[in-house]
ROPA-338599 format. One record per residue (C-alpha): x, y, z. Coordinates in steps of 0.02 Angstrom, whole numbers, padded with zeros to 5 digits, always signed. Each point is the difference from the previous one (the first is absolute). Example, Ala and Ser with C-alpha at 12.3 -4.5 7.8 and 13.67 -1.06 7.14 Angstrom:
BEGIN
+00615-00225+00390 +00069+00172-00033 
This chain:
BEGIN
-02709+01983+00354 -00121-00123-00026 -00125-00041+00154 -00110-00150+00022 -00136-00058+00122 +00059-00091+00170 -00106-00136+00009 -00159+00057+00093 +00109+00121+00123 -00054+00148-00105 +00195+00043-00022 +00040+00069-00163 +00185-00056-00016 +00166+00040-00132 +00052-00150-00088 +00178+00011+00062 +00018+00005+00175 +00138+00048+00116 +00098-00161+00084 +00080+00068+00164 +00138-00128+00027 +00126+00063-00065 +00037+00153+00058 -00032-00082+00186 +00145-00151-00061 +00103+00125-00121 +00034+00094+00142 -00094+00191-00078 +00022+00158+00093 -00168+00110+00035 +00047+00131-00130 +00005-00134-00157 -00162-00099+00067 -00075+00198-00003 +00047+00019-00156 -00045-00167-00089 -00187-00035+00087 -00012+00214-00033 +00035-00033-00187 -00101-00180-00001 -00156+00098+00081 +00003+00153-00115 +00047-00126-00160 -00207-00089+00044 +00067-00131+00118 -00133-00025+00142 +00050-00167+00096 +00134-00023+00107 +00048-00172+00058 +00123-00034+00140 -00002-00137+00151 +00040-00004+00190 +00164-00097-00043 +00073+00115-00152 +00151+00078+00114 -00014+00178+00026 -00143+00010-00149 -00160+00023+00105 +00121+00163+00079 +00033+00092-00143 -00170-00026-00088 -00082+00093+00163 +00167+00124+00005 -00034+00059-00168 -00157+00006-00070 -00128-00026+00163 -00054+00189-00059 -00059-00074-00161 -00112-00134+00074 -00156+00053-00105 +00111-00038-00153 +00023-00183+00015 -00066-00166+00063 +00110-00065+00139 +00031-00197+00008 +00080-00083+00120 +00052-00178+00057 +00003-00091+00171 +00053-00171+00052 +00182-00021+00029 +00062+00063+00182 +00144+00117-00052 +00064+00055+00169 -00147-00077+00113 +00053-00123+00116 -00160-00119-00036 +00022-00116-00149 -00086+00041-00185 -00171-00009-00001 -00031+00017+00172 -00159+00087+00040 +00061+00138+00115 +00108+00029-00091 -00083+00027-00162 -00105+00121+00093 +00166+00086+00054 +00082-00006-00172 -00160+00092-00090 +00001+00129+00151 +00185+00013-00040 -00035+00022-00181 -00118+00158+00013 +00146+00079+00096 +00123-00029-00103 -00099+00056-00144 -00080+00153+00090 -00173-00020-00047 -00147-00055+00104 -00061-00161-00134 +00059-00077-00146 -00087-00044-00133 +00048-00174-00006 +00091-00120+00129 +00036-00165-00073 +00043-00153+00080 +00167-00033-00045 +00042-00172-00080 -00099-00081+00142 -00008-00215-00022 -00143-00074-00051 -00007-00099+00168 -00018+00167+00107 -00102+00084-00104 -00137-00157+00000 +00041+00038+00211 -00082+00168-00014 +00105+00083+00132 +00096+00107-00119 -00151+00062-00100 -00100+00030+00154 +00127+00145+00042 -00001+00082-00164 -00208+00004-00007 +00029+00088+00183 +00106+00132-00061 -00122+00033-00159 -00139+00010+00141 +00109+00129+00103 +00043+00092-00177 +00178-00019+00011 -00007-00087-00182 -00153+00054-00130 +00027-00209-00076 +00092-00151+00042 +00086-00117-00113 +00122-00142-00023 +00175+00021-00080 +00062-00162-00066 -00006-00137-00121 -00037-00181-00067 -00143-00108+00122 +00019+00126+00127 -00038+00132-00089 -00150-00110-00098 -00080-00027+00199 +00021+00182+00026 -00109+00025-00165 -00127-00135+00052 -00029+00027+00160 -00070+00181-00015 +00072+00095+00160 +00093+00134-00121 -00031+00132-00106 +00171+00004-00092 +00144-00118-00066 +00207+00027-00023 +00063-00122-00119 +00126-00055-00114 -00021+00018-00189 +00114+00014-00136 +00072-00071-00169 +00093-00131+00119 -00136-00023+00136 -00174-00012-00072 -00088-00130+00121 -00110+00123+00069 -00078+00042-00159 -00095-00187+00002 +00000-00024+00201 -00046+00164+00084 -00056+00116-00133 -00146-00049-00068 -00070-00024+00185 +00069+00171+00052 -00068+00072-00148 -00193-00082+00033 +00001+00062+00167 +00049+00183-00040 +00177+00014+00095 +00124+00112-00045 +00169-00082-00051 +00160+00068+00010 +00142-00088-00108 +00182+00005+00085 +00153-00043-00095 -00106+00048-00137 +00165-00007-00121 +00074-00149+00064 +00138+00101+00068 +00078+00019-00177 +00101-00129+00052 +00044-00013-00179 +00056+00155-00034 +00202-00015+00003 +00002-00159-00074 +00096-00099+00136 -00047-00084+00163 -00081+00122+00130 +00125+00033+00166 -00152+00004+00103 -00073-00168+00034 -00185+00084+00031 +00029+00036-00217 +00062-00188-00019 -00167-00102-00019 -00069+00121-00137 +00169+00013-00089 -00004-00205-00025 -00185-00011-00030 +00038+00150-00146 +00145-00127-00069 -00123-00126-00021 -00138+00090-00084 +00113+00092-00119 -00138+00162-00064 +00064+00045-00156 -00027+00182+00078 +00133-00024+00129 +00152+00002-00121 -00053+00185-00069 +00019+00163+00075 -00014-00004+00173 -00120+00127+00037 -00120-00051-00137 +00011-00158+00081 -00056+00069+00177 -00112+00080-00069 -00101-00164-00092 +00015-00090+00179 -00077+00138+00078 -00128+00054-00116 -00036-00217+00006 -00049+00008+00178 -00107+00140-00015 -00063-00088-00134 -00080-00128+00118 -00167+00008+00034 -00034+00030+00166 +00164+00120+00060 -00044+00173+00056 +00185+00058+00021 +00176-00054+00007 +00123+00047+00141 +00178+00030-00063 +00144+00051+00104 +00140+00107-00030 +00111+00123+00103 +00022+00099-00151 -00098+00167-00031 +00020-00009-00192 -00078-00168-00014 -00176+00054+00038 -00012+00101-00173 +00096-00135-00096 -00131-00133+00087 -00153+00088-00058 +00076+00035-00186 +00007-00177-00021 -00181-00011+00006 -00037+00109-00131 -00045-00163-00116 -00140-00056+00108 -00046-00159+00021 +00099-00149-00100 -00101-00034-00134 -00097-00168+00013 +00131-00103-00129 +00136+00063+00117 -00071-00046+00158 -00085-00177-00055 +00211-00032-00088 +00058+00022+00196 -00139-00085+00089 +00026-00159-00089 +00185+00005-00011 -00028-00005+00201 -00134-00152-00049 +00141-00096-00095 +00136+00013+00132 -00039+00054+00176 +00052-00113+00133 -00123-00052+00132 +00105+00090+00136 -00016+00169-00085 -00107+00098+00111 +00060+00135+00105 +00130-00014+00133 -00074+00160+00103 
């Protein structure tokens, strides 16, 4: 599998990456996690994302393949309490949540804690950021970063605290590309790309039943890609060959509780990069009829 540069971290890292929420939501047992990060690892895939709030996900990532920790860059998120009795964003509790993290995961650091979806507001504070820089200092984390989108995300950019950014960027989201990659890009940070295929929230043809699919589902109505009425894997395929398309993106995180998918995910890669046409015929179809509200919604 492909690998590209992190930023300036020095981390050489797959294009696809592995999105740990679902099998903390979907409810996976320990043997199928083993056996889809085992066949994601051995298959090239070296990043593993996941998040303090992702159910029972930081668990079975450290369950199963903790042994394998020289095979993989570890991420992690912190931010929202999930079971603390302090409120999000609290300090001490941050402290306690990344602590909480390394346990869960069974490793002594991760690679990368981000902030997770932090305002604007608290980030300008400093509080939050001043906790993550202390655990990078006590080497619980190698870098620090911000997970997030739209102004927030833009300040985290700007304001030069982190080393790494989690965004959203797809054929139905593509704000970053204009607002926080170039910046990113200038001041060598690595960028990981979630819901790098818009959650195919195209793909049966009729109204998603989960309202988190909703937004992209409408906004994929209203730009009507001629590519989105084909096949449906060729069509996953062009969205996420598009965002790694985008200057800037070092890898894409994209979940799945499904052991099979990890093959069929890097297969559709095969093609490369869109070529330029391709990618310039989405970018401005996004020009033509993006709403000013279409930016991520976390």
């Amino acid at each position: 599998m492909e690998k590209r540069q992190y930023g300036k971290t020095g981390m050489n890292v797959s294009v696809l990456g592995f999105g740990g929420a679902e099998i903390g939501f979907e409810g996976a047992t320990a043997a199928e996690v083993d056996k889809l990060l085992g066949s994601a690892l051995d298959a090239g895939l070296n990043v593993i994302d996941t998040a303090e709030c992702y159910a029972t996900s930081e668990e079975l990532i450290g369950r199963t393949v903790s042994h394998r920790r020289d095979d993989y860059y570890l991420f992690t998120k912190c931010g929202h309490a999930s079971g603390f009795d302090q409120p999000d964003w609290d300090p001490a509790m941050l402290e306690a949540s990344i602590d909480r993290s390394l346990s869960r995961l069974k490793t002594d650091y991760v690679d990368v804690i981000h902030l997770h979806s932090c305002s604007e507001e608290l980030l300008r504070q400093g509080d939050v950021i001043d906790v993550l820089k202390r655990a990078k200092e006590k080497g619980k984390t190698r870098f620090i970063g911000y997970s997030g989108d739209h102004l927030a995300a833009r300040y985290a950019v700007q304001c030069g605290a982190f080393d790494s950014l989690e965004t959203s960027l797809n054929i139905a989201d593509q704000e970053a590309i204009t607002l926080t990659l170039p910046d990113a890009l200038e001041r060598g940070m690595g960028v990981t790309v979630k819901r790098p295929i818009a959650n195919a929230a195209w793909k049966t043809g009729a109204k998603p039943a989960s309202d988190y699919h909703v937004p992209y589902w409408e906004r994929l109505r209203q730009l009507d890609y001629d590519f989105l009425r084909g096949d449906v894997q060729v069509s996953i395929a062009i969205a996420l060959r598009f965002t790694l398309t985008v200057p800037g993106v070092h890898t894409a995180i994209v979940g799945t509780a499904k052991p099979e998918r990890w093959l069929e995910n890097a297969k559709l890669l095969e093609q490369g990069l869109l070529p330029a046409e391709q990618y310039e015929a989405i970018r401005a179809q996004w020009q033509a009829k993006a709403g000013a509200d279409w930016f991520g919604k976390g």
